[in-house]
N, C-alpha and C positions, 0 to 999 in steps of 0.2 A: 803619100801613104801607100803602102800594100800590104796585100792581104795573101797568106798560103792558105790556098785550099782545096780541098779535095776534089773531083769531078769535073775537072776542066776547066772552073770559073774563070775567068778575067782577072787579070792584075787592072788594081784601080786606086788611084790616090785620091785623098781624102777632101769631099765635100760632092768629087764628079764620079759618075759611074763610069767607065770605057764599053761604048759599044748604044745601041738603040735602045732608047725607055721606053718606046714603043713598039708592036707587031704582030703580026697575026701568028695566033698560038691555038693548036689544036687541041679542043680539050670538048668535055663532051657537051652535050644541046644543053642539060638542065643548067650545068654551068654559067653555060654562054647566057642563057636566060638568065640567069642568078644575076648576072655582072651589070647585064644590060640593062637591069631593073634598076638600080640603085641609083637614085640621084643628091648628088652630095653637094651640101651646101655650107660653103665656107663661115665658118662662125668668129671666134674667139682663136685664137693660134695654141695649140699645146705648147710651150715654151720646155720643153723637155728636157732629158739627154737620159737615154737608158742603155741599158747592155741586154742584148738576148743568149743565153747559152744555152749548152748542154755539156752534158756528163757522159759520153758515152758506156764507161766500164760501169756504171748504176742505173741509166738509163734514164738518169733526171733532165729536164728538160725547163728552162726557165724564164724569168726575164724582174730585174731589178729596175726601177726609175722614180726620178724626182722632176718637178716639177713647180713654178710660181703657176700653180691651177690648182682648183678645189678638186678634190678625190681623182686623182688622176690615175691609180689604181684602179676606178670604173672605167677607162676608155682606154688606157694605151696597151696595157697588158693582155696575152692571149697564149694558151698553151691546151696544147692534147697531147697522152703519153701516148708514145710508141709511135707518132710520128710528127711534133713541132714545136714551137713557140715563134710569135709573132710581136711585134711591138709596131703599130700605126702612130704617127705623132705630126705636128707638126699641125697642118690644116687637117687633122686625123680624119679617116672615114671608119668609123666602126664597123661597118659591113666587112673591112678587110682581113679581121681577125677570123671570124667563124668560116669566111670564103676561101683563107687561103689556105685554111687547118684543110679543109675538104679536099681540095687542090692536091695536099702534100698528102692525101689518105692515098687518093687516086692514084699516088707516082710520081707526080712531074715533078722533074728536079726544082728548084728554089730560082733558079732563074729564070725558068718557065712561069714558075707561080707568080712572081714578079711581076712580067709579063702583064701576065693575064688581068692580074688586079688592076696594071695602071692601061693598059691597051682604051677603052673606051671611056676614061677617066679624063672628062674636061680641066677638072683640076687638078690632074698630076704634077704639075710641074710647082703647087703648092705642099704635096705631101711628103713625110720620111716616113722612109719603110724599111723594119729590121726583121730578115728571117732566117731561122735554122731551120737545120732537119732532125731527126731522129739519131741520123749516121754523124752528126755535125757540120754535116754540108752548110755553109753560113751566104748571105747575099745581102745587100744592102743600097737602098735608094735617097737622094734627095735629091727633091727637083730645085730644079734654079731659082725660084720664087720663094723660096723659102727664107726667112730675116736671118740676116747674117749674126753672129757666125755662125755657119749650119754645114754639117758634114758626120762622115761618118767612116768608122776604122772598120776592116772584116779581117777576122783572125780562125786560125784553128780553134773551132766548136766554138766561136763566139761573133758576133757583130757589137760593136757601139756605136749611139748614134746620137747628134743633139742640133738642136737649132735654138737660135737665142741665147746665141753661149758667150760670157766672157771673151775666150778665144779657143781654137783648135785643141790646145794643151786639156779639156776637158776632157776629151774624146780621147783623148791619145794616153792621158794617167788612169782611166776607166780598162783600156785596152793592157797597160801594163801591168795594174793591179789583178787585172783577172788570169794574167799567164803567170805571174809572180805568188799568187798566192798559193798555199797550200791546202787541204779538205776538202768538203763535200761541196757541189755546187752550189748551196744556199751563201758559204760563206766565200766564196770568188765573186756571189753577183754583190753584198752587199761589200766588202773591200771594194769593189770596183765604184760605186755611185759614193760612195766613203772619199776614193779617190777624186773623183770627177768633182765633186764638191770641192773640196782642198784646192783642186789644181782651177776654181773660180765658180765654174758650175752656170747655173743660169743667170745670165746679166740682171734679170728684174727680180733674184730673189730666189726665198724659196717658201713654200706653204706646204707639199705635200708627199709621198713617198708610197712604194708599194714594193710588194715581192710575191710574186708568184712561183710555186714551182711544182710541177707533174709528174707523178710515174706509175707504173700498171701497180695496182693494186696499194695505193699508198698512202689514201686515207685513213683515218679513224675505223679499226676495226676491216680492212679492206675492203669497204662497201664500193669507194670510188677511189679514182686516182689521183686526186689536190690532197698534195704531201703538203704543201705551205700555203696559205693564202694570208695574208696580212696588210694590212693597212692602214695607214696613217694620213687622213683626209683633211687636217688644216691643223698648222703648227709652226711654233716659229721656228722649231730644228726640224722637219719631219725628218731627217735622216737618222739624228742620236736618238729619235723614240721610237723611228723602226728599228736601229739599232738592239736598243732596249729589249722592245717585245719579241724580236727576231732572239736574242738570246733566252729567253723564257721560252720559246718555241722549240727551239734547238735541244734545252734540258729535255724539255716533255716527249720529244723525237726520238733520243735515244732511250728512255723509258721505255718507250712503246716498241724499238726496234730489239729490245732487251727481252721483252713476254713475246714478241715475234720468233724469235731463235727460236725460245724455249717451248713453243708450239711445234715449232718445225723438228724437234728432238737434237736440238744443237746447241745442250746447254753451257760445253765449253765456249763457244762465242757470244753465248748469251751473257757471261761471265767477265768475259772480256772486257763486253759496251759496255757493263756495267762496272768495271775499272776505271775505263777511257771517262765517263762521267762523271765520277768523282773526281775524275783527274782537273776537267774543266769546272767542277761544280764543288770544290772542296768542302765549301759552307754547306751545302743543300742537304737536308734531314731526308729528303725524300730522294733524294742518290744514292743513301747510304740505306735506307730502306728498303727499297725495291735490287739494291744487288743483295741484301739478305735473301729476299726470296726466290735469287737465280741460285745462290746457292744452295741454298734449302734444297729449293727443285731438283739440285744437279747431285746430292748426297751430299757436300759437306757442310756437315753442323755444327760443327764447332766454330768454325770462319764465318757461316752464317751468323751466331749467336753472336762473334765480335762484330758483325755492322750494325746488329739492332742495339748492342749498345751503342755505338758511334750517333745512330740514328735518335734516338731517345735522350743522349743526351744534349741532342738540338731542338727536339719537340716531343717534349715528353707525352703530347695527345697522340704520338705515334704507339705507344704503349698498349693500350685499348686495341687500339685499330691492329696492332699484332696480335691478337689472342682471338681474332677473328677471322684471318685472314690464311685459309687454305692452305697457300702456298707457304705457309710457317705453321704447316699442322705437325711433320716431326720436332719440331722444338717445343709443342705445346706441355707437355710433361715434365719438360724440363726444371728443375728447381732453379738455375742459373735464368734462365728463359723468365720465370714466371717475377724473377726480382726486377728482373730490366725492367718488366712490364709493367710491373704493380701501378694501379692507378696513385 
């Protein structure tokens, strides 16, 4: 296996890294304290296989995986916007999420951070470690100890990684699905663990699924930056019911990215999303609802007034909730407007 990547990394084929898993890395005193503190005790094996990315032109930042483990969503997955995503697995040490986000705040390149995580790690040669950077700098470890098959692919803006796999080919249709796919970062990570599945996935199974993913300001309302957090914590598909919810998320996404334009005074792209939406969401009363009110927003009324019938006549409780709703306050006079509506 190799990997192109930015900033000098190592060509490395898949399961071994090229070059020292361990070494002295200069990085600062709290640091080194932070590291030297952690003592990690081998438990239960995360039997994994995830993809970490990023998006550079959106600035998303991610990481998708499955798992035969209960809620593996709470331990493998790790991301902060504007500078990483992490994925620990394997004999996982939690502490290496929050440590190496800080690491990658600091600067050091991804192979530094590496490094530093597994340097005074008696059990490194038990752990997988997936990281990116912000820029898509990508790096990836598995120690020798790890239950076969266990390895991992590094590609532009992505690493995959798995142990306890069927065979390699997991890792390897994980890495093709995510170069091959087209859209937003959420939907290359979850093609990707889509693929890895297909192509065998974990030898003992599967129970659980997650998806993570980060960008400055891309939560609800932009209070914080978890644009996706989802999880699917014991299941006998958890991939087709992240699947699932991952598609109801995705509806509500571009909703939100649709009243974001139009805050931003950009309501021809606000107009847009709300095209592209109905495009994916043909059925959905509330796709065709809310681009009524980009267009309303943006002056045209009459094109407005054909969504909220589209809308209405897939839920006609949307009717009501028009005749209250601001952003359809130039239609409210409307005689046409007021039939759609009629309770």
């Amino acid at each position: 296996m190799s990997g192109t990547k930015t900033g000098g990394a190592a060509r490395r084929r898949i399961g071994r890294t090229v070059g020292p898993r361990a070494g002295t890395v200069l990085i600062c005193a709290a640091a080194v304290l932070a590291l030297a503190s952690v003592t990690a005790v081998a438990g239960e094996p995360i039997a994994t296989f995830s993809i970490v990315g990023c998006d550079p032109a959106t600035g998303e930042l991610g990481v998708a995986v499955q798992s035969k483990f209960f809620a593996v969503g709470a331990v493998v997955p790790y991301a902060r916007a504007d500078v990483g995503a992490i994925a620990s697995q394997a004999y996982g040490n939690t502490a290496f999420g929050p440590m190496g986000l800080d690491l990658l705040e600091e600067g050091l390149p991804v192979e530094e951070v590496m490094k530093a995580l597994l340097v005074d790690d008696e059990d490194r040669e038990q752990r997988q470690v997936g990281i990116v950077d912000a820029n898509g700098n990508a790096y990836a470890y598995t120690g020798d100890e790890c239950m076969d098959w266990a390895g991992h692919h590094v590609g532009e803006n992505y690493t995959a990684q798995g142990n306890i796999l069927v065979s390699r080919e997991t890792v390897l249709a994980m890495a093709r699905a995510f170069e091959e796919t087209d859209g937003v970062l959420g939907e290359r990570l979850m093609s990707a663990i889509e693929a890895g599945q297909a192509a065998g996935g974990d030898s003992r199974g599967m129970q659980s699924a997650a998806i993570l993913i980060v960008k400055a300001g891309g939560g609800y309302g932009g209070y914080n930056d978890v644009y996706c957090d989802l999880r699917v914590d014991d299941a006998e598909d958890p991939i087709a019911e992240l699947r699932r919810i991952f598609m109801m998320w995705k509806e509500e996404a571009l909703i939100l990215e649709g009243y974001r334009l139009l805050e931003a005074g950009e309501s021809e792209a606000a107009i847009a999303v709300g095209r592209r939406a109905i495009e994916q969401y043909p059925d959905s009363a509330e796709c065709y609802y809310h681009l009524a009110c980009y267009l309303s927003r943006g002056g045209l009324k009459d094109e407005a007034l054909e969504q909220i019938r589209e809308a209405t006549a897939r839920d006609a409780l949307l009717g009501p909730r028009a005749r209250l709703d601001t952003d359809l306050e130039p239609l409210w006079r409307d005689p046409a407007f007021l039939s759609v509506t009629d309770e």
